[in-house]
N, C-alpha and C positions, 0 to 999 in steps of 0.2 A: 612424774606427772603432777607432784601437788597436791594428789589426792590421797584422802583416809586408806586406812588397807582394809579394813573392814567394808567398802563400799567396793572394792574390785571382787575382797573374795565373795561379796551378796551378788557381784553381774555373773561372778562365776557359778553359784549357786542359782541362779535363776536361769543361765541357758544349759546346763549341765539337768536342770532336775535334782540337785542337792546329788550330784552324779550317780543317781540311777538312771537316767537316759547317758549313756556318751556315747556320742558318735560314733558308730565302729566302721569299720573295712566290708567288704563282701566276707573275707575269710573271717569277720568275727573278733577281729582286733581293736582294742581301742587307739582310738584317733588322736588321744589327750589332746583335743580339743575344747578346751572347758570354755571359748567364750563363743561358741557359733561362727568363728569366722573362716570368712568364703574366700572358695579359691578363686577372686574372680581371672580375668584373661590374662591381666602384668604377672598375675603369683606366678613363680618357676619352680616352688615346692611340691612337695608328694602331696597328695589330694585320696580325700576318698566320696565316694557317691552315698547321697544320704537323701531320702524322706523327711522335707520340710513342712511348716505352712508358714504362707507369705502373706500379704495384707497388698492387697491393691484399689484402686475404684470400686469394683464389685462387692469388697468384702476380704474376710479367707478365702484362702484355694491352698488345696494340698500340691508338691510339687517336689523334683529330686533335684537335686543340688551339689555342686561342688566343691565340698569343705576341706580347710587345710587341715595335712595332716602332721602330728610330732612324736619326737623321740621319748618327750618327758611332758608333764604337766607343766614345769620349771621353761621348758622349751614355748612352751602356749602363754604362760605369763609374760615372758621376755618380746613373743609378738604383740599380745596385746598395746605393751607399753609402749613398743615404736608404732604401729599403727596409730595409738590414740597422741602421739607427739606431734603426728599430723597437723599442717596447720590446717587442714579440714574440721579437727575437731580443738580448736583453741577455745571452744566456748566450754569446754569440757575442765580443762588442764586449770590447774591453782584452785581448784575449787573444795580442797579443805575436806573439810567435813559435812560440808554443805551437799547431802544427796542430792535435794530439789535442782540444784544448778549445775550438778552434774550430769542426771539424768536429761534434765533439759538442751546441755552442749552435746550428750550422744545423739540426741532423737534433734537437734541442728543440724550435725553434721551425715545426720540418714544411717549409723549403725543399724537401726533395726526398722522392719516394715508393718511393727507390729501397735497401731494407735493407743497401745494401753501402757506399752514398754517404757515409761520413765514410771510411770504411776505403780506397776509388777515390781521396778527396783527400788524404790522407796519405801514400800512395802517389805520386803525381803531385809532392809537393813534397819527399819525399825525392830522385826523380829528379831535380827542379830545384837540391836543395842538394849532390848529389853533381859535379855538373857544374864 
């Protein structure tokens, strides 16, 4: 991807909850899910049903949703990384260490529905780089 590893494990950290939230199953299994992404209609993977909030016109709204599911955490990074190869998200990809332009090429290419979400992972990796 061209990007820092520090600024995927910060996306990781930020939809995970520093992984006290992870996605789980009905039966209570974790999803290794660590980056929120969704099963939308193309995915042919395992999926599990989850309690989101989404951001639309309105504002938030709470909503259930259908997240993919994996074998490993290792399995969730390896998606990530073809997803965001996408040329959906080219404004993303080569961007170094540069958080701001990455977060900017996520929230380009519509990763998340959340108006604060570049400004949440900027955040998250200054604390990372202050440490």
């Amino acid at each position: 991807l061209g990007v820092a590893p520090e600024i995927l494990t910060a996306q990781a950290a930020l939809e995970s909850g520093w992984g006290q939230r992870p996605l789980r199953g009905a039966d209570g299994s974790d999803s290794h899910n660590l980056f929120g992404l969704k099963a939308g209609a193309g995915y042919g993977g395992a999926s599990v049903a989850a309690a989101t909030t989404e951001y639309g016109a309105q504002g938030a709204y709470a909503t259930v949703e259908s997240f993919r599911r994996y074998d490993s955490a290792a399995e969730s990074f390896r998606d990530v990384t073809r997803l965001l190869q996408s040329p959906r998200y080219r404004a993303a990809q080569g961007t170094g260490a540069d958080v701001g332009a990455y977060a900017a090429g996520l929230v380009q290419g519509g990763y998340a529905t959340d108006p604060r979400y570049a400004e949440k992972l900027q955040a998250v990796v200054r604390g990372l780089r202050q440490r």
